[in-house]
DSSP file (Angstrom, degrees, kcal/mol; ACC not computed):
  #  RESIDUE AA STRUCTURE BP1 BP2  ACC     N-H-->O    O-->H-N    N-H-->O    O-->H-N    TCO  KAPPA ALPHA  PHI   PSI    X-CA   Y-CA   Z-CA
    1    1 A X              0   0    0      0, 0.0     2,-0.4     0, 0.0     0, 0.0   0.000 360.0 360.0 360.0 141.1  183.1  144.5   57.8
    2    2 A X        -     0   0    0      1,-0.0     2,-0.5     2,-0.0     9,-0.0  -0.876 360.0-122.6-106.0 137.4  186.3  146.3   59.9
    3    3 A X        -     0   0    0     -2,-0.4     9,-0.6     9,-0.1     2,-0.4  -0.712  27.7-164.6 -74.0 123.8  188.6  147.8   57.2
    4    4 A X        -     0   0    0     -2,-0.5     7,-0.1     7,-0.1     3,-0.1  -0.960  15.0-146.5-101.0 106.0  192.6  146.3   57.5
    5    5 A X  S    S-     0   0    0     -2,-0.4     2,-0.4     1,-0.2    -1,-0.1   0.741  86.2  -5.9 -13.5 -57.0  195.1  148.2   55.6
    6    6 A X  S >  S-     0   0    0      4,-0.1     3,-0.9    -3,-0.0    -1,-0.2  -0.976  99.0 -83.5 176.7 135.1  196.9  145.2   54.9
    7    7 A X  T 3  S+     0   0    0     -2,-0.4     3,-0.1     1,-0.2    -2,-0.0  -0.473 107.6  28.1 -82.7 156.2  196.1  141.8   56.3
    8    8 A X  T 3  S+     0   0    0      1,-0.3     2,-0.3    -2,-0.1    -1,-0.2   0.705 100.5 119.0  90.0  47.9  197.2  140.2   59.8
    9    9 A X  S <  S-     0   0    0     -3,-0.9     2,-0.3    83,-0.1    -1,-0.3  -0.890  72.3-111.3-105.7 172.1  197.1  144.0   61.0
   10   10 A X        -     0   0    0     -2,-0.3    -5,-0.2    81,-0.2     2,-0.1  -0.665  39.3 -99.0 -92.1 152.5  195.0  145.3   63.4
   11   11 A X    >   -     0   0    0     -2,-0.3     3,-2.4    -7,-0.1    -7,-0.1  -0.361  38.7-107.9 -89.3 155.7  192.2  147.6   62.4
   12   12 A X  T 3  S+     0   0    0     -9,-0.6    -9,-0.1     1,-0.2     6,-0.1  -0.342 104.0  32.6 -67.0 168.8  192.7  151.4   62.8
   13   13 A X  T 3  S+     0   0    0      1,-0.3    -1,-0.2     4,-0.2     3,-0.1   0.223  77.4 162.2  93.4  -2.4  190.7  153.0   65.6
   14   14 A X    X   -     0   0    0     -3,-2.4     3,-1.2     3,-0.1    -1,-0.3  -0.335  53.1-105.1 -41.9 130.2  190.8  149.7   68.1
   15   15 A X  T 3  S+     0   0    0      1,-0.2    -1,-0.1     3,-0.1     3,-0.0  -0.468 107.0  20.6 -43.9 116.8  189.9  150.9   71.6
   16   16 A X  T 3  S+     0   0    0     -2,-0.2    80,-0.5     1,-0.1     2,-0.3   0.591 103.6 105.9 107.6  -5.8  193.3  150.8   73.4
   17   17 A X  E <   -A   95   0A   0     -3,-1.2     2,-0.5    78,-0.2    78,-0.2  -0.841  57.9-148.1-133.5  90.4  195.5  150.9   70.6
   18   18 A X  E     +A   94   0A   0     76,-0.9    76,-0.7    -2,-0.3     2,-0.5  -0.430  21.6 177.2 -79.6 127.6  197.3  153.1   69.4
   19   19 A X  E     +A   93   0A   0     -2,-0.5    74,-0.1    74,-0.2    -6,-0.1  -0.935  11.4 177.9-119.8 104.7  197.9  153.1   65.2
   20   20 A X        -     0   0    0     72,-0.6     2,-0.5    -2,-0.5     5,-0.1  -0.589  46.8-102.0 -92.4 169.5  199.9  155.6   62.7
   21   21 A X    >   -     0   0    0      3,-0.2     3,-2.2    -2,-0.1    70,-0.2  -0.858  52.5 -78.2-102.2 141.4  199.8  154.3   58.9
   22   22 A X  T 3  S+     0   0    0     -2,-0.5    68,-0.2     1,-0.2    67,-0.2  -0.043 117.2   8.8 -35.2  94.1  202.9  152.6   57.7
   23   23 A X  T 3  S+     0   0    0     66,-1.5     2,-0.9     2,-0.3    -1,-0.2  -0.129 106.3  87.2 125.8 -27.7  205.7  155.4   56.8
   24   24 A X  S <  S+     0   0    0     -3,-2.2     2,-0.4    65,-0.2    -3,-0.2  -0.308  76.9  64.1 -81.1  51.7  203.8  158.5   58.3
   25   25 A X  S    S-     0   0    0     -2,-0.9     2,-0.4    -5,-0.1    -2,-0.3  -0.615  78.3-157.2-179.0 100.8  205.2  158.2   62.5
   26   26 A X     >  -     0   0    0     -2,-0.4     4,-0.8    62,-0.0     3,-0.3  -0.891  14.1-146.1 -56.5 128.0  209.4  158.8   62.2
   27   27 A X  H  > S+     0   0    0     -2,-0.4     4,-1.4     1,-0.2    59,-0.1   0.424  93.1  63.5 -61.3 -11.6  211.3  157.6   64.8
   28   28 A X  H  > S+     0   0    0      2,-0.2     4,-2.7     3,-0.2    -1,-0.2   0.782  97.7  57.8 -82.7 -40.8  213.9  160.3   64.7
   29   29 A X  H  > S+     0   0    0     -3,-0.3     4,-1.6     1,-0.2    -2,-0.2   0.877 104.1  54.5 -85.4 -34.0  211.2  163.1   65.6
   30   30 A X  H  < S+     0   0    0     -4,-0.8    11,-0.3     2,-0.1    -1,-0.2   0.972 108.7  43.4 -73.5 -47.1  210.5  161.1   68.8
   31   31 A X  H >X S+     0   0    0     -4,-1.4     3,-2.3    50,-0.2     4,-0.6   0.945 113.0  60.4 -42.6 -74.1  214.4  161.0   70.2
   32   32 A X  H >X S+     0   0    0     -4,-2.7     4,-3.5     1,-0.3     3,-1.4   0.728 116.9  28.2   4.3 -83.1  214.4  164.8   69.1
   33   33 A X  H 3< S+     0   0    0     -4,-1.6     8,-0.4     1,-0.3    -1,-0.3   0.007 123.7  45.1 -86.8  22.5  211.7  165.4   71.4
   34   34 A X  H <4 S+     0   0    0     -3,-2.3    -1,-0.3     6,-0.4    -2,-0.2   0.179 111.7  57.0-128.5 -11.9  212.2  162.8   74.1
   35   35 A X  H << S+     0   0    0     -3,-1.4     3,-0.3    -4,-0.6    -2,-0.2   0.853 111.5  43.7 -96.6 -54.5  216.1  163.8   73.9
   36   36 A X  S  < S+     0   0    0     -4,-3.5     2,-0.4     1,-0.3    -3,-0.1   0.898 135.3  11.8 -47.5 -41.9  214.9  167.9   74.8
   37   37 A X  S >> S-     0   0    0     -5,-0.2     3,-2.9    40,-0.1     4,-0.5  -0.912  86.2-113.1-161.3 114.8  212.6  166.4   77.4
   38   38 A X  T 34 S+     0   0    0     -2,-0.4    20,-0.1     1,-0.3    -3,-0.1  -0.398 103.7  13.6 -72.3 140.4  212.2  163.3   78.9
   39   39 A X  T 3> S+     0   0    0     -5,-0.2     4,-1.0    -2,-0.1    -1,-0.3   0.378  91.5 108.0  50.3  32.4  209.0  161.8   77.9
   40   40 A X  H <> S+     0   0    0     -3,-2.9     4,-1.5     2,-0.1    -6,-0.4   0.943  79.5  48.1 -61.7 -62.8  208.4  164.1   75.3
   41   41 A X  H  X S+     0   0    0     -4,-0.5     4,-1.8    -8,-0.4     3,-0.4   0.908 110.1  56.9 -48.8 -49.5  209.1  161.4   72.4
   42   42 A X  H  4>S+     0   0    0      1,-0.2     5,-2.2     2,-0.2    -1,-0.2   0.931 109.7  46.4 -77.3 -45.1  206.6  159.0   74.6
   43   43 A X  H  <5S+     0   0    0     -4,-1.0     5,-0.3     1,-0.2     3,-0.3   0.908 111.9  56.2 -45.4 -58.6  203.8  162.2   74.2
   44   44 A X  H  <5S+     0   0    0     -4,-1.5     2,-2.2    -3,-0.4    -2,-0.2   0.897 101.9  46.1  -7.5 -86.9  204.7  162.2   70.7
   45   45 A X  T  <5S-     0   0    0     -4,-1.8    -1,-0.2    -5,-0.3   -27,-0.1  -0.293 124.8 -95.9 -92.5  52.4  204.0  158.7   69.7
   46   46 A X  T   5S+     0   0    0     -2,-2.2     2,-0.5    -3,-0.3     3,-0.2   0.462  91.0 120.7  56.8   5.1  200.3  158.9   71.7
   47   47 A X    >>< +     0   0    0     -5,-2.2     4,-0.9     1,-0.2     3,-0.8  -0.406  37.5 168.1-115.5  43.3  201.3  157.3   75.1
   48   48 A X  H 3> S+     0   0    0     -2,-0.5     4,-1.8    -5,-0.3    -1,-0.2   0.705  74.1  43.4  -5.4 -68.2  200.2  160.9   77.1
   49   49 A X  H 3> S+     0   0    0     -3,-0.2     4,-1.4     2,-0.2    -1,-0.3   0.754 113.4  49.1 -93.4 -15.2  200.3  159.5   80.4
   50   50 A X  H <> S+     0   0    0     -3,-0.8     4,-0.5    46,-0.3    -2,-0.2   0.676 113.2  44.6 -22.9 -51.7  203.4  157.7   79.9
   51   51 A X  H  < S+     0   0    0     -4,-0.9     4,-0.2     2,-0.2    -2,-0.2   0.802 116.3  51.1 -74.2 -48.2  205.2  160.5   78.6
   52   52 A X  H  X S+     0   0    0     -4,-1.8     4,-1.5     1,-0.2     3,-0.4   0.936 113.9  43.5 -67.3 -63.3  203.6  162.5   81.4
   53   53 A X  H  X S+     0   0    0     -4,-1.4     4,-2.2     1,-0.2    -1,-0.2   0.782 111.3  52.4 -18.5 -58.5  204.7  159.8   84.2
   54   54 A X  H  X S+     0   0    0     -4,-0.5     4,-0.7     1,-0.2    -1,-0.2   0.640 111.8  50.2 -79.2  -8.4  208.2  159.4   82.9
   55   55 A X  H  > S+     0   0    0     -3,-0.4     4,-2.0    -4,-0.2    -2,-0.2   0.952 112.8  38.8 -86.4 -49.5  208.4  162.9   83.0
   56   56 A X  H  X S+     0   0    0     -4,-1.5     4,-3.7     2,-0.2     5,-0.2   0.783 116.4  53.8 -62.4 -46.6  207.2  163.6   86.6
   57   57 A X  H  X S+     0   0    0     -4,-2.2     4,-1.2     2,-0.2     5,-0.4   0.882 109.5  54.3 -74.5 -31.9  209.1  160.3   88.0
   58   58 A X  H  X S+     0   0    0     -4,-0.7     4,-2.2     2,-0.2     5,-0.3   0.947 102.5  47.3 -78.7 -30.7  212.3  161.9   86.2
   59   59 A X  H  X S+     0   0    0     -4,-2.0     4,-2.4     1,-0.2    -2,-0.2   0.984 117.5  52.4 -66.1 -45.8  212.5  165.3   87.8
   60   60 A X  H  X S+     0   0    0     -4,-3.7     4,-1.1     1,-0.3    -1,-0.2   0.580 110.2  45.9 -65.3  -5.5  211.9  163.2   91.5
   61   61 A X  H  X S+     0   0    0     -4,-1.2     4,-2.9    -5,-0.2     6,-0.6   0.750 110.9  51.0 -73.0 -55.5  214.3  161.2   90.9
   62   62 A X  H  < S+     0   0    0     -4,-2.2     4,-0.2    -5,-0.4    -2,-0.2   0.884 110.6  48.7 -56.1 -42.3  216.4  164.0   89.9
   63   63 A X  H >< S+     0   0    0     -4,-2.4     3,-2.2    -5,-0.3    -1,-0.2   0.959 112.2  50.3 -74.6 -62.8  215.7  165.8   93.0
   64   64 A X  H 3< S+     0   0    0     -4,-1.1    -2,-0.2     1,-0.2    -3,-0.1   0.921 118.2  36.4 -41.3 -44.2  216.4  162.6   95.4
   65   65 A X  T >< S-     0   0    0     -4,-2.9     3,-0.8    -5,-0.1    -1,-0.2   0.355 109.4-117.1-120.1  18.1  219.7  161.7   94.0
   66   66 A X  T <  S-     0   0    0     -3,-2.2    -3,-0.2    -4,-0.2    -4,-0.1   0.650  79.9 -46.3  78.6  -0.8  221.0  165.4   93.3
   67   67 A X  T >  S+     0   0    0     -6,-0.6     3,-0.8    -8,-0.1    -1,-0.2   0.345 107.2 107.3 131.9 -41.6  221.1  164.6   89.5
   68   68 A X  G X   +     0   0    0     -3,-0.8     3,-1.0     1,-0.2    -6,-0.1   0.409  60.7  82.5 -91.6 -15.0  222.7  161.4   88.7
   69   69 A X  G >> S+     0   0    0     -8,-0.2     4,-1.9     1,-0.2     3,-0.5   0.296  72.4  87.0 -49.1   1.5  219.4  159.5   87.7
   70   70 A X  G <4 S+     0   0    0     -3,-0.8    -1,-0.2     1,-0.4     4,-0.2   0.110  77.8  61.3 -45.5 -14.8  220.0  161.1   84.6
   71   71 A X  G <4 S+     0   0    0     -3,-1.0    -1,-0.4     3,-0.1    -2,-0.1  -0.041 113.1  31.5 -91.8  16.5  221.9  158.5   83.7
   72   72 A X  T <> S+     0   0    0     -3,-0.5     4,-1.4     3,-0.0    -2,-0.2   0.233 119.6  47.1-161.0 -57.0  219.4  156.1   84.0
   73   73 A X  H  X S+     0   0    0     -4,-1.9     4,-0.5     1,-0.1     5,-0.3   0.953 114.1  50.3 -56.8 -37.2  216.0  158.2   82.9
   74   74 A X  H >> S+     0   0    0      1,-0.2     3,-3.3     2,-0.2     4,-2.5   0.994 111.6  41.0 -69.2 -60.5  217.6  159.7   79.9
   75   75 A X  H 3> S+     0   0    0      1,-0.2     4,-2.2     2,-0.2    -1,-0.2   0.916 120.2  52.8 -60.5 -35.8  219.2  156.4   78.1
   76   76 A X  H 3< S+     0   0    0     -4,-1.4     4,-0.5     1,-0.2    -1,-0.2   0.664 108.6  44.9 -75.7  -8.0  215.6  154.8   79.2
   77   77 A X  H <X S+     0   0    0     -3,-3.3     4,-1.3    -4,-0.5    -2,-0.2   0.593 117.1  49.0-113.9 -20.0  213.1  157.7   77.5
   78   78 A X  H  X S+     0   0    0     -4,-2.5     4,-1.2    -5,-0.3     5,-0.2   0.990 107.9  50.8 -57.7 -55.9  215.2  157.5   74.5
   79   79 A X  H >X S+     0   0    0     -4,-2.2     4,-2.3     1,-0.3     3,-1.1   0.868 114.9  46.6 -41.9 -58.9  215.2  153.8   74.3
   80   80 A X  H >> S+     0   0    0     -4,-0.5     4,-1.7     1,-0.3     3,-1.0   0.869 109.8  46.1 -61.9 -52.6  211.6  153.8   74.5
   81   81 A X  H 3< S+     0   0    0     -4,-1.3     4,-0.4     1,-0.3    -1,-0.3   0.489 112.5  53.0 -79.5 -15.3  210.6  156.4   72.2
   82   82 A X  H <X S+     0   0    0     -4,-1.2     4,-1.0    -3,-1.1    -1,-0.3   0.743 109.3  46.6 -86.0 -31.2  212.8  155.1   69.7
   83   83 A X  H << S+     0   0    0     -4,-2.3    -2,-0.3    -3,-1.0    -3,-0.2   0.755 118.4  41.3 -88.7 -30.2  211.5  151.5   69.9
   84   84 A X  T >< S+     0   0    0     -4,-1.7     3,-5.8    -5,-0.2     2,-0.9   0.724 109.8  61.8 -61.1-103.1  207.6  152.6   69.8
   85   85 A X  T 3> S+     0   0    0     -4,-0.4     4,-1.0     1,-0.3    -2,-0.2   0.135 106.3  43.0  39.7 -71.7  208.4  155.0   67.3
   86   86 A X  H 3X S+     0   0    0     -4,-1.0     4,-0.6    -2,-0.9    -1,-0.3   0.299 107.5  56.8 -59.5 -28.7  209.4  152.4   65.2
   87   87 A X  H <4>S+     0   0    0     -3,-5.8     5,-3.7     2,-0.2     4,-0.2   0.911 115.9  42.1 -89.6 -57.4  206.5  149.9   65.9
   88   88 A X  H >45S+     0   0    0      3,-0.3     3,-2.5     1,-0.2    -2,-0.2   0.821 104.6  59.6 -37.0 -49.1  204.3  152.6   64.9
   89   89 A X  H 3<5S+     0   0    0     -4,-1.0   -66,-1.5    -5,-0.3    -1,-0.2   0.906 108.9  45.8 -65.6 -27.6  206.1  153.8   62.0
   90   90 A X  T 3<5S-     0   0    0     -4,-0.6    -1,-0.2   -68,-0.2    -2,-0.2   0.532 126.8-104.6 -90.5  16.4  205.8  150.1   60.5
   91   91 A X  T < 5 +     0   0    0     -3,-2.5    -3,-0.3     1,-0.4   -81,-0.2   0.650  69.5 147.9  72.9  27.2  201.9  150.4   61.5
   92   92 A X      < -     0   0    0     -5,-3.7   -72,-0.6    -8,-0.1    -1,-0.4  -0.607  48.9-111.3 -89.8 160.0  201.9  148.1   64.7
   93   93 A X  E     -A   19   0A   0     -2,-0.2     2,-0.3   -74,-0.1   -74,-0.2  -0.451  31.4-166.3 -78.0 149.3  199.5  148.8   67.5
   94   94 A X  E     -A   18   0A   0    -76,-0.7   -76,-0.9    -2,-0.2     2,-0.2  -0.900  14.3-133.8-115.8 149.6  200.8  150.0   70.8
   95   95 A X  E     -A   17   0A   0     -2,-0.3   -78,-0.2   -78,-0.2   -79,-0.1  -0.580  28.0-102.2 -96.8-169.9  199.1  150.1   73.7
   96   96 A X  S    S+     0   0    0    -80,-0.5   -46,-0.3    -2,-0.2    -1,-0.1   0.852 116.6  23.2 -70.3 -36.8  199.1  153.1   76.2
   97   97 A X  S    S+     0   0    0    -48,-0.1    -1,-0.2     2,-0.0   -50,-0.0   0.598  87.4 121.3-102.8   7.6  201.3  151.8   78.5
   98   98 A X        -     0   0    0      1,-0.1     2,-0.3     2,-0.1   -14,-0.0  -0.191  49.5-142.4 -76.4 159.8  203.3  149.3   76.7
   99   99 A X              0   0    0    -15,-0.1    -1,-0.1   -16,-0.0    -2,-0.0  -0.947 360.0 360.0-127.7 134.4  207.5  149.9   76.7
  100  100 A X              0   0    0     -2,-0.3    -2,-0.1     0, 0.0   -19,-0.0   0.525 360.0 360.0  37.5 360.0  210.0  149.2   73.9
């Protein structure tokens, strides 16, 4: 029998899925740290190579356009980390790559 916290959730420890328990996972601490360093908040809230990616993709971008894709990586690594963040904090699954 797989233990569920609470029913129609998915059980902790699914391959692929990432799970915090309902209340433990603030969304604030992932802006923080996605606001310091884009994809940090993504790192945060389990999504490694996401965070890692978004990170890599912003400094080239940043180098091609002199700077001004900063407008566009920053508003977009917040977004995200605040809207996983959030899924987590209310104890939904994520996947690794999944967005907002």
């Amino acid at each position: 029998m797989v233990y569920q916290p609470y029913p129609g959730m998915q059980p902790y420890g699914r391959p692929g899925l990432i799970q915090k328990y309902p209340g433990s996972h603030p969304p604030g601490v992932a802006v923080l740290l996605s606001f310091l360093l884009v994809g940090a908040g993504q790192m945060y809230n389990g999504q490694v190579a996401k965070g890692i990616l978004l990170l890599l993709t912003a400094i080239a971008c940043a180098v091609a356009t002199g700077g001004l894709s900063v407008f566009l990586t920053y508003p977009l690594a917040l977004i995200d980390a605040a809207a996983v963040a959030g899924k987590l904090n209310r104890g939904e699954g994520v996947h690794e790559w999944q967005w907002f």
